[in-house]
C-alpha positions as CSV (number, residue, x, y, z in Angstrom):
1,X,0.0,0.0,0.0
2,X,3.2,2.1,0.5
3,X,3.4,2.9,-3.4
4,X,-0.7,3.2,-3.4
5,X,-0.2,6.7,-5.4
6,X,3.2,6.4,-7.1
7,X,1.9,7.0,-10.3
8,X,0.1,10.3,-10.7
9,X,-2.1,8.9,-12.9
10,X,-3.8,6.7,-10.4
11,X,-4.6,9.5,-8.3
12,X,-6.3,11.5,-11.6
13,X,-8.2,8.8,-12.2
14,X,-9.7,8.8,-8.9
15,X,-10.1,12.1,-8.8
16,X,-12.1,11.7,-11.9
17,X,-14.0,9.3,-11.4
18,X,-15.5,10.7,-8.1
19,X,-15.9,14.0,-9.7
20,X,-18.0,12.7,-12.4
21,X,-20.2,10.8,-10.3
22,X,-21.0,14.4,-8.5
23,X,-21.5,15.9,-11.8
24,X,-23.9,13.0,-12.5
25,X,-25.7,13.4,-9.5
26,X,-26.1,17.2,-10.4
27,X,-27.3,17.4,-13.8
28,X,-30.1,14.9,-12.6
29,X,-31.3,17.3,-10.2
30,X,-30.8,20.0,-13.0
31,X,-32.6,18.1,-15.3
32,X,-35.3,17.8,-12.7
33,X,-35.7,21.0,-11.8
34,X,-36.1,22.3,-15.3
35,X,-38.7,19.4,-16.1
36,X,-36.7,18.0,-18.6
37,X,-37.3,14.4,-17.6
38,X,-40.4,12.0,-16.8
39,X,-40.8,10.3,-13.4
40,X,-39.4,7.3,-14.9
41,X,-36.2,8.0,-16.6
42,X,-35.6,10.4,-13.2
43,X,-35.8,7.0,-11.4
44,X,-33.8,5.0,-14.1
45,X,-30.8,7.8,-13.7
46,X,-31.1,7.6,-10.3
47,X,-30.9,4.1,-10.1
48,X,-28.0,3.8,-12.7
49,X,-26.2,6.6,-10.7
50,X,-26.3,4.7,-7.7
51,X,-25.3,1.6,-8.4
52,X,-22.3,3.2,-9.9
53,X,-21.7,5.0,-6.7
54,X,-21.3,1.7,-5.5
55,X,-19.7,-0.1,-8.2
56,X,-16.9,2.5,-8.6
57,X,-15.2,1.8,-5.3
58,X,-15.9,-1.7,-5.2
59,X,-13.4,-1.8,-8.8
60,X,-11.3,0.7,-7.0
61,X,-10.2,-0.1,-3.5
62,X,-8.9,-3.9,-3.9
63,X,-6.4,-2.3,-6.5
64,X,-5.8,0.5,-4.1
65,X,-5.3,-2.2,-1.4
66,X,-2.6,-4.2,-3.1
67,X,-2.1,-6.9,-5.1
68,X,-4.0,-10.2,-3.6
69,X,-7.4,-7.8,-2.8
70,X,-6.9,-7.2,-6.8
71,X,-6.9,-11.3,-7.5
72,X,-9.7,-11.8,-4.8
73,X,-11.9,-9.4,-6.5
74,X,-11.1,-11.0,-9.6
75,X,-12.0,-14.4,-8.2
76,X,-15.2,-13.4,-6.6
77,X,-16.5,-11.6,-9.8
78,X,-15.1,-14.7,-12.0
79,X,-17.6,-17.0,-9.8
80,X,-20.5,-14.7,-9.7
81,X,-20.4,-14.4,-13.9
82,X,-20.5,-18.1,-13.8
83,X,-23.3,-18.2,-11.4
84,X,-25.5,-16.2,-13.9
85,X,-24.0,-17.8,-17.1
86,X,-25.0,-21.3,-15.2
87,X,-28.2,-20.1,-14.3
88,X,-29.1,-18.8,-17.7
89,X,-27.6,-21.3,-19.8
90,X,-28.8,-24.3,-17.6
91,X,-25.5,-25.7,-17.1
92,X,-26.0,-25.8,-13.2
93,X,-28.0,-28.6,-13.2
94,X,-24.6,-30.8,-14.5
95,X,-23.0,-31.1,-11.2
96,X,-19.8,-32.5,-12.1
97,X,-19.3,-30.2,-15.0
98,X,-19.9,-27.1,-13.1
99,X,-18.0,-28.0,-10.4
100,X,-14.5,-28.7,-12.8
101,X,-15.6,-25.1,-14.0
102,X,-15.7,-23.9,-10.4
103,X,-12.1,-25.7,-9.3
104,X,-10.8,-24.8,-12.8
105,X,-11.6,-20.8,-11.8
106,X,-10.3,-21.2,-8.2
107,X,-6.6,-22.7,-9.6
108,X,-6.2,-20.1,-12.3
109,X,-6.7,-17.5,-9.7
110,X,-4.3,-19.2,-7.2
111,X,-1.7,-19.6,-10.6
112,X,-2.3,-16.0,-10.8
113,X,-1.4,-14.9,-7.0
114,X,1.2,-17.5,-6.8
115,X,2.6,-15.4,-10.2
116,X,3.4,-18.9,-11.6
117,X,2.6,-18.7,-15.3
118,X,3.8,-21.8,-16.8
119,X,0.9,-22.6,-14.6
120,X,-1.5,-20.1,-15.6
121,X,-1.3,-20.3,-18.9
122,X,-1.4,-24.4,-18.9
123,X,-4.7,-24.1,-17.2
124,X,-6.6,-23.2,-20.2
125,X,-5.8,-26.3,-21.8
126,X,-5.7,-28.7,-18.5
127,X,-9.1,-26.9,-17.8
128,X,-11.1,-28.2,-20.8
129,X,-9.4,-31.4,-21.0
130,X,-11.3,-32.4,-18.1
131,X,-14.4,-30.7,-18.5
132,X,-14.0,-32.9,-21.5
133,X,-13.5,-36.1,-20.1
134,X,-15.3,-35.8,-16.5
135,X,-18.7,-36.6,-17.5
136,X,-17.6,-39.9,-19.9
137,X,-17.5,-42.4,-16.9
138,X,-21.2,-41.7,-16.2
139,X,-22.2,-43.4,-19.3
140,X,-24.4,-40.7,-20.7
141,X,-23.7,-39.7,-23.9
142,X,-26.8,-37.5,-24.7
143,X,-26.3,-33.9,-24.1
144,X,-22.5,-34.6,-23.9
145,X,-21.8,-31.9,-26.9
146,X,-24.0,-29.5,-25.0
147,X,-22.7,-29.8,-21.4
148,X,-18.9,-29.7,-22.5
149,X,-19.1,-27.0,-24.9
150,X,-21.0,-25.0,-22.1
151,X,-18.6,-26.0,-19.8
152,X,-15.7,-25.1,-21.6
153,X,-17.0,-21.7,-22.7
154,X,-17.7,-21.0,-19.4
155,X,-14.0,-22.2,-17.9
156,X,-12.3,-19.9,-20.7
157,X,-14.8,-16.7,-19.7
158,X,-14.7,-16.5,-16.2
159,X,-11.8,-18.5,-15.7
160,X,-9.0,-18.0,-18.1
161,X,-9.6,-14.9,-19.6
162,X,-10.8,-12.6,-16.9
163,X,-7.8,-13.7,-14.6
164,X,-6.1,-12.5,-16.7
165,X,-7.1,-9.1,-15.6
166,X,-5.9,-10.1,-12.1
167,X,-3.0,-11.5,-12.9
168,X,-1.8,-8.0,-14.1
169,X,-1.5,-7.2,-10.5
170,X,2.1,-8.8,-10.2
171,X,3.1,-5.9,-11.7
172,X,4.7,-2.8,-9.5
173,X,2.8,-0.8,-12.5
174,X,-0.4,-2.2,-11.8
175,X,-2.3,0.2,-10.2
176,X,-2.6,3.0,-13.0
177,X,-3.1,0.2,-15.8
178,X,-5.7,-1.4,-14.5
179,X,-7.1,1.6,-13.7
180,X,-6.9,2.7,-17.0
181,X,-8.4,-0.6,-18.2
182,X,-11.4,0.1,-16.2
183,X,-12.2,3.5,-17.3
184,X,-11.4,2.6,-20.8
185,X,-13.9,0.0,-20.9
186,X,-16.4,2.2,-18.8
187,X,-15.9,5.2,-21.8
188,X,-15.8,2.4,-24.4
189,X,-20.0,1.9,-23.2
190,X,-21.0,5.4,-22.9
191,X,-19.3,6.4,-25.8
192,X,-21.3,4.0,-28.1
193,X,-24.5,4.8,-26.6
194,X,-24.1,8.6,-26.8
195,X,-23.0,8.8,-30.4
196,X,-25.5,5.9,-31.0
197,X,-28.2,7.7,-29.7
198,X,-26.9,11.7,-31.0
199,X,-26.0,10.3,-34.6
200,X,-28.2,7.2,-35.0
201,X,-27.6,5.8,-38.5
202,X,-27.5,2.5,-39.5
203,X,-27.9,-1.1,-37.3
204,X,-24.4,-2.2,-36.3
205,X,-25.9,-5.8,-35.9
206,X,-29.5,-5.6,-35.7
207,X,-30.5,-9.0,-34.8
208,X,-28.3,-9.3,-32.1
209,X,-28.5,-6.0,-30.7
210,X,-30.7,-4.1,-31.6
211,X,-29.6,-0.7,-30.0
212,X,-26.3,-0.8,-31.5
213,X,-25.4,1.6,-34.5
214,X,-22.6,1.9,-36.5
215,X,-22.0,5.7,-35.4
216,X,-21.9,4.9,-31.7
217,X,-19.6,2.1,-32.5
218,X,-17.0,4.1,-34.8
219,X,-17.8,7.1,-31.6
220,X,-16.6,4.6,-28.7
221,X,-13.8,3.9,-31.0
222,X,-12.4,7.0,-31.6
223,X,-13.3,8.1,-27.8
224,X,-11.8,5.1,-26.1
225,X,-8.8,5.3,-28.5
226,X,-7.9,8.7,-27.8
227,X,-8.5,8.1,-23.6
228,X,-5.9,5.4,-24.0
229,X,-3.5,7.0,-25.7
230,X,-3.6,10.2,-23.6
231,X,-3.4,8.1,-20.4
232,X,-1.0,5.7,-21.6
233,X,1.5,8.3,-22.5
234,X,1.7,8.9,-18.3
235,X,1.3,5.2,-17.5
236,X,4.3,3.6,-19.9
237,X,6.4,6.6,-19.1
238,X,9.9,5.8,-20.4
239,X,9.1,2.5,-21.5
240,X,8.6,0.4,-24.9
241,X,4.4,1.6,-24.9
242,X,5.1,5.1,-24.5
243,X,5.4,5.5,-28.8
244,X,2.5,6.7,-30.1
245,X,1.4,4.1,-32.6
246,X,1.5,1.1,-29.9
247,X,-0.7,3.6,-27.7
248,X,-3.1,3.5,-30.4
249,X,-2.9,-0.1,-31.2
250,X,-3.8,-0.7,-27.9
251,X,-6.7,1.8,-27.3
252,X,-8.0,0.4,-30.7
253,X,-7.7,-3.4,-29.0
254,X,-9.3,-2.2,-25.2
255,X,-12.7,-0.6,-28.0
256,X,-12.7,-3.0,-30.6
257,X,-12.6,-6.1,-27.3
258,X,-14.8,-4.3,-25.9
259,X,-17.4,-4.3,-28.1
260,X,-17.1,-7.7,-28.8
261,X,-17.8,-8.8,-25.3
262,X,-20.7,-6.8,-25.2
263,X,-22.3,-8.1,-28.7
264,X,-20.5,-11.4,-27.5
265,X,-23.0,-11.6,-24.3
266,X,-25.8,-10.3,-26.3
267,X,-25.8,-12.8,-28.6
268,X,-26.0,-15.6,-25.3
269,X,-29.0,-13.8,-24.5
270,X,-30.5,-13.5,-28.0
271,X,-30.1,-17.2,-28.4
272,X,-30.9,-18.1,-24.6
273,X,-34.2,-15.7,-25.1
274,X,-33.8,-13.8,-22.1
275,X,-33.3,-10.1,-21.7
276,X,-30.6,-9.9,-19.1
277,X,-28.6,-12.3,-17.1
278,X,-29.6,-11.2,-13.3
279,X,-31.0,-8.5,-11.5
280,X,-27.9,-7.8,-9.3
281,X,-27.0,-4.5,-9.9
282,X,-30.4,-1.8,-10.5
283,X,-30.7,-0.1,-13.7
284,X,-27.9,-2.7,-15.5
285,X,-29.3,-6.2,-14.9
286,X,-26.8,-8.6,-13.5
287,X,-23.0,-8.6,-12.8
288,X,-22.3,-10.7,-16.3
289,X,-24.3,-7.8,-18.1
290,X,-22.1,-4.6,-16.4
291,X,-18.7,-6.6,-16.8
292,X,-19.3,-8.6,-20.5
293,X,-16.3,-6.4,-21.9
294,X,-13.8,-7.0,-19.6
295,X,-14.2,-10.5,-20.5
296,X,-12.5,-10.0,-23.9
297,X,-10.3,-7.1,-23.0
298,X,-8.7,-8.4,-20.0
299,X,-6.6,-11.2,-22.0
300,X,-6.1,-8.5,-25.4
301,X,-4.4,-6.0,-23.2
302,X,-2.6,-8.1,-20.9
303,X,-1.1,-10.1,-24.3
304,X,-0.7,-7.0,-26.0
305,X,1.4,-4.9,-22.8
306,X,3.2,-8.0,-22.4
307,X,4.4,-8.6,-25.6
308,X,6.3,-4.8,-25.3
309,X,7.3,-4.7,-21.6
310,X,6.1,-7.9,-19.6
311,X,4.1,-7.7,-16.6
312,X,6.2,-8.2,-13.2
313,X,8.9,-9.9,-14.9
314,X,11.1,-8.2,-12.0
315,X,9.4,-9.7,-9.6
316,X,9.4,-12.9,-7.2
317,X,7.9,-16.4,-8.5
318,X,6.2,-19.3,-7.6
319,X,5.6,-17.4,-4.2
320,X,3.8,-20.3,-2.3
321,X,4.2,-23.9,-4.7
């Protein structure tokens, strides 16, 4: 906790995101005032503005905290995106399958705060070999397709790929990247749907979502993109990132995965028929639907930083096996 504000760009982002959430809360009472909006969206912003008042700090302190609250958070929101993808998808009722998807998600993590990633990374593969091969001895071949390609999907989302994000905490440099990540993928949302919604234009992918537009799509990218680049320039001070055109190439990434996980998780929902996955969090749905981007970009950044600098390659290994 010592180096909690090393970087001044953890402490700007802070700083912004708490001022924002006051101007939010503001212009809603503005916008009240001047009878600009119905009792119903008044209560919709309302609601959306506080469940980000408590979202924000629940991102924010465990990567203020240090680096095993980071992997713990990652963990518990890992398991609670599976509880809703199991739920929706039906895959809780395979016990055994679910519970290699559980142990799968628990081990990843501990690779993760052990910083062992010969382990990590082997888990992926380990992982759906025996979601593969666990339900064979029961002698039930029908639905075996269905149960292991749900199992598997589910291993990699919540499992491989978003520990990713955590495992970006055995960096020293952690604290503003992740941060960046987060605020990135926040912009990434709002972006699309305020150019979407100013511009309008043309479906995006109309059948899978059909809010989307092309102009709040090429919006979030240009926003997003130019958010990372400006940050980034501060973050990977003095280091292999800090050129402009690997800036860009990895706002473009943080967008373009973005997206993807959202129209990713839509298309689960289009096909599952259900609107959202829960009703955790007022005014977004569940946790799966406020956190579907992070899916995708979590394992894009942490590839694409790591190919250019590493993350905690300095730093002790195999801390515990």
């Amino acid at each position: 906790m010592s180096g909690m504000f090393a970087n001044p760009v953890t402490l700007w982002i802070v700083i912004g995101v708490a001022a924002v959430l006051a101007l939010g809360a503001l212009l809603i009472f503005a916008l009240t005032a001047a009878g600009r909006v119905n009792p119903a969206l008044r209560r919709e912003l309302w609601l959306r503005l506080g469940s980000w008042c408590v979202l924000a700090p629940l991102m924010i302190v465990p990567i203020l905290l240090g680096r095993l609250w980071v992997i713990a958070a990652v963990f518990i929101l890992g398991l609670a995106c599976y509880r809703e993808y199991a739920r929706a998808t039906g895959l809780f009722r395979e016990h055994l399958v679910s519970a290699i998807v559980v142990v799968g998600i628990v081990a990843v993590n501990l690779a993760a705060a052990d910083h062992w990633y010969g382990f990590f990374v082997a888990l992926l593969p380990l992982g759906c070999g025996f979601i593969a091969i666990a339900s064979i001895p029961l002698d039930r071949p029908a639905g075996y397709v269905q149960r292991v390609g749900l199992g598997v999907y589910g291993f990699f989302l919540f499992g491989a790929a978003l520990a990713h994000f955590g495992y970006m905490a055995n960096d020293p440099n952690y604290r503003p990247i992740m941060l960046m990540l987060l605020l990135a993928v926040g912009l990434n949302d709002v972006g699309a749907f305020c150019f979407g919604k100013t511009i309008g234009g043309p479906k995006l992918v109309p059948h899978t979502s059909p809010n989307k537009t092309i102009s709040g799509a090429l919006g979030a990218l240009v926003t997003t993109t130019t958010v990372v680049a400006l940050l980034g320039h501060f973050v990977f001070a003095s280091t292999a990132m800090d050129t402009p055109p690997i800036l860009i190439g990895l706002g473009l990434i943080v967008s373009v995965a973005g997206q993807l996980g959202d129209l990713m998780l839509s298309s689960i929902k289009r096909d599952i028929g259900i609107k959202d996955m829960g009703h955790a969090i007022p005014g977004h749905g569940g946790i799966l639907d406020r956190f579907n981007s992070l899916l995708l970009v979590a394992p894009s950044a942490f590839h694409y930083i790591g190919y250019f600098i590493g993350f905690g390659l300095d730093q002790p290994t195999r801390l515990w096996f």
